[in-house]
C-alpha positions, 0 to 999 in steps of 0.5 A: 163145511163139509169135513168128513161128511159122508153123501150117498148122491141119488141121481135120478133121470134129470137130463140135470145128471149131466151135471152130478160130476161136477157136483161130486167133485164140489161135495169133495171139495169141501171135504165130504165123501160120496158115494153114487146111487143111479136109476135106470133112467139116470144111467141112460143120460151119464154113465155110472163110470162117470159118477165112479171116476167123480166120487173114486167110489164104486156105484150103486145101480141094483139092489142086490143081496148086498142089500146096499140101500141098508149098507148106505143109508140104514140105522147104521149105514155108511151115509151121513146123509142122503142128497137126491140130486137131480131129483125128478118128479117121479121120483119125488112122488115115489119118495112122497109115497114110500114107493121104492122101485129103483135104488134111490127110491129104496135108498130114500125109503130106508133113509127116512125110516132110519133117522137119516137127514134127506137133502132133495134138490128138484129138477124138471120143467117148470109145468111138472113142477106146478103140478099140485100132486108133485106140490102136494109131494113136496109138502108132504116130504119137507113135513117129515124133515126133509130139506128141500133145495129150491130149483131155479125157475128159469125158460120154462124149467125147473133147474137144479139149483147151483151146486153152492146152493146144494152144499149149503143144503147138505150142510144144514142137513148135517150140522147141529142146529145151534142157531134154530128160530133166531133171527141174525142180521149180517152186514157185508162189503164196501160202501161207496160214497158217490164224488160225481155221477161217475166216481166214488170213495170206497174201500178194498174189502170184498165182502167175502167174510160177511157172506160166509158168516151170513152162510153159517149161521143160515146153515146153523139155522137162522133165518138171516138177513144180509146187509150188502153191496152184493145182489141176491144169494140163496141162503138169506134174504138179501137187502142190496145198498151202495151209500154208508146211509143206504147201509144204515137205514137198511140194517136199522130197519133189519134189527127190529125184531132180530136177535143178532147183529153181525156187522162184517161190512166195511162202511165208509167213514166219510162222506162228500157232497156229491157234484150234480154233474162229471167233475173235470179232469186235470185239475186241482180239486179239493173234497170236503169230507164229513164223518159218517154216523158210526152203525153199531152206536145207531144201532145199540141206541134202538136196539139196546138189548140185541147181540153184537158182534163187531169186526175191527180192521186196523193197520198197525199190524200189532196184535196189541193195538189190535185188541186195545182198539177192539176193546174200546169200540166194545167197551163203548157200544156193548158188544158180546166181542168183537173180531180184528184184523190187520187191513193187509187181508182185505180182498184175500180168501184167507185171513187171521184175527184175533177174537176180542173179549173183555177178559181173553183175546184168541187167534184164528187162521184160516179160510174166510169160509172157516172163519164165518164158521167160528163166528157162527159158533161163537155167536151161538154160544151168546145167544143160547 
C-alpha cells in the first residue's frame, strides 16, 4: 500500500507518542521509509532513540544550518509526505497559523508551501478538541488540502486514530486520485442463513477481499459504501446485514445513485424456513432448501446503466472452467468482468485469480491486500 513511499513522521507532545514505535514499524510494514521529526515536548514523553531504533533513520530534534525542514519536506526534499502523528492542539493552531516554532511546525510550513501532501491525525482531550479555535484550525487546514485523520472519541478524549486507519490516511494522500467524486458500492463476507434460533447455513469466506477492495477505492478517492457481514471500519460507510435478503435490500438501496458495484460477498444460494424454536439433536432431520434471488440479476434490473464487477468462485481448480463460468455469469448480467478463483483460497491472506474479460483473461497473485488494489485500478480504468 505504501511500497516505496517516503514519511517524514512529526511527533509532537501527545502522551499518544508513546505509540509512534508501533506506528513506524506499521508505515514500514506496508513498505514505506520514515523518517522522525520531534518536538521538544515530544521528547519529554518517548525518547528520540526510540523513534531512531522504529525508523532505522536518525532523528530530527533541532533545526540546524543543515536546514533539515527544506532537506525533508522542501520542493525537492526526501518526504513523500509529511504525517503529523500525534498532532497536539497547539500544534495544529501553529500549523493553521504558519507559525513554525519547533521542527514540526517548520517541517509543516515548509511542506505546505512546496506542494508536499500533509496527513494530520489529531490527539488531546476531547474538551480541546471542542474548542472552536482548534475547529476553526482544522477547517482552515483541511481547506488547504490537508487530510486529516479523525481521532477516535473515547473517555473524554480525543484519541489518536488507529494506526490502520493512519496508513489509510497516508495512502490516500500519496496515491493518484484515480476514483475522485465516484460513488463505489462493495459488498463482502458470508451471509448466513438462520436453521433455528441457534444454527445457521454459511459459507468459509472471510470477507478480507471485499474490504480490501473497499480499502482501495476509498484510498483511490471514492466515497464507498460497504455492504457487510462485519461492523464499522474507517474508510467507508458500513451497512452491516447477516441474511442473503438483508444483504439484497441493503445493497439494492446503496446502488441509487452509485456509480459501481463491487460484489465481493459471498452470498448464500439457498435458504430455510427457519424453525421458531431450537431444533432437537440427535435426530434425523431433513431441510427443505429454496434458491435465493441471485443480487447482480436484482441489481442490473434497477440499475441497468451502473458498472459491475463481479467475483466468481468455483471448485473445479481448472482455470477453463473458471473463465467459461465468469464468462456466462458476465455475459448474462453485463458485467465490465468479472474475478474468479478457485474456493480453495476462502479464509487465506493470499489468493490467485483470474481477471475475465470478454476478449482476455489474466492471472493475478498476490496478497488479498494487493488484489483489492488491482480491482481498484481496473474498476477506475472503466469508469474514467
Amino acid at each position: 500500500m505504501l511500497e516505496g513511499v517516503n514519511v517524514a513522521l512529526g511527533v509532537s507532545g501527545s502522551i499518544a507518542a508513546v505509540k509512534v514505535v508501533e506506528l513506524a514499524h506499521e508505515l514500514r510494514r506496508r513498505g514505506a521509509a520514515v523518517r522522525g521529526v520531534m518536538t521538544e515536548s515530544a521528547r519529554g514523553i518517548i525518547h528520540p532513540w526510540a523513534v531512531e531504533f522504529a525508523t532505522e533513520n536518525d532523528v530530527v530534534t533541532e533545526i540546524t544550518g543543515r536546514v533539515e525542514h527544506v532537506e525533508l519536506c522542501g520542493r525537492e526534499g526526501w518526504a513523500d509526505v509529511l504525517l503529523l502523528a500525534p498532532a497536539t492542539a497547539n500544534t495544529v493552531g501553529k500549523v493553521a497559523a504558519a507559525v513554525d516554532d519547533t521542527p514540526v511546525t517548520t517541517c509543516a510550513t515548509t511542506a505546505l508551501g512546496a506542494g508536499v501532501p500533509v496527513v494530520v491525525a489529531p490527539a488531546m482531550h476531547e474538551p480541546m478538541y471542542d474548542h472552536p479555535g482548534v475547529l476553526d484550525a482544522i477547517d482552515r487546514v483541511e481547506s488547504w488540502g490537508v487530510e486529516f485523520v479523525a481521532p477516535r472519541l473515547e473517555e473524554g478524549k480525543a484519541k489518536i486514530a488507529t494506526e490502520e486507519a493512519i496508513v489509510t490516511g497516508v495512502a490516500r494522500a500519496t496515491t493518484d486520485q484515480t476514483l475522485d467524486g465516484k460513488r463505489v458500492v462493495v459488498t463482502s463476507g458470508a451471509t448466513a442463513e438462520p436453521i433455528d434460533p441457534v444454527r445457521i447455513l454459511t459459507n468459509r469466506a472471510s470477507g478480507r477481499t471485499g474490504r480490501a477492495v473497499a480499502r482501495a477505492c476509498a484510498v483511490r478517492g471514492a466515497d464507498v459504501t460497504l455492504v457487510h457481514d462485519g461492523g464499522d471500519v474507517h474508510y467507508a460507510d458500513a451497512v452491516s446485514v447477516e441474511t442473503s435478503a438483508e444483504m439484497l435490500d441493503a445493497t439494492l438501496d446503496a446502488v441509487e445513485g452509485a456509480d459501481a458495484l463491487v460484489s465481493a460477498a459471498a452470498i448464500s444460494d439457498y435458504t430455510v424456513e427457519a424453525a421458531e424454536e431450537k431444533l432437537r439433536s440427535g435426530e434425523p432431520r431433513t431441510l427443505e432448501l429454496e434458491p435465493t434471488p441471485k443480487l447482480l440479476d436484482a441489481v442490473r434490473e434497477q440499475r441497468p446503466d451502473v458498472a459491475i464487477v463481479g467475483f466468481k468462485a468455483e471448485t473445479s481448480g481448472d482455470d477453463e472452467s473458471m473463465v467459461e463460468a465468469a464468462r456466462r455469469t458476465a455475459a448474462r448480467v453485463g458485467l465490465s468482468f468479472v474475478v474468479a478463483n478457485d474456493a480453495s483460497v476462502m479464509g487465506s491472506a493470499e489468493t490467485r485469480t483470474l481477471f475475465v474479460r470478454s476478449d482476455s483473461a489474466r492471472e493475478f497473485s498476490g496478497s488479498k491486500e494487493e488484489l483489492g488494489a488491482r480491482v481498484a485500478e481496473e474498476l477506475a480504468g472503466e469508469l474514467a
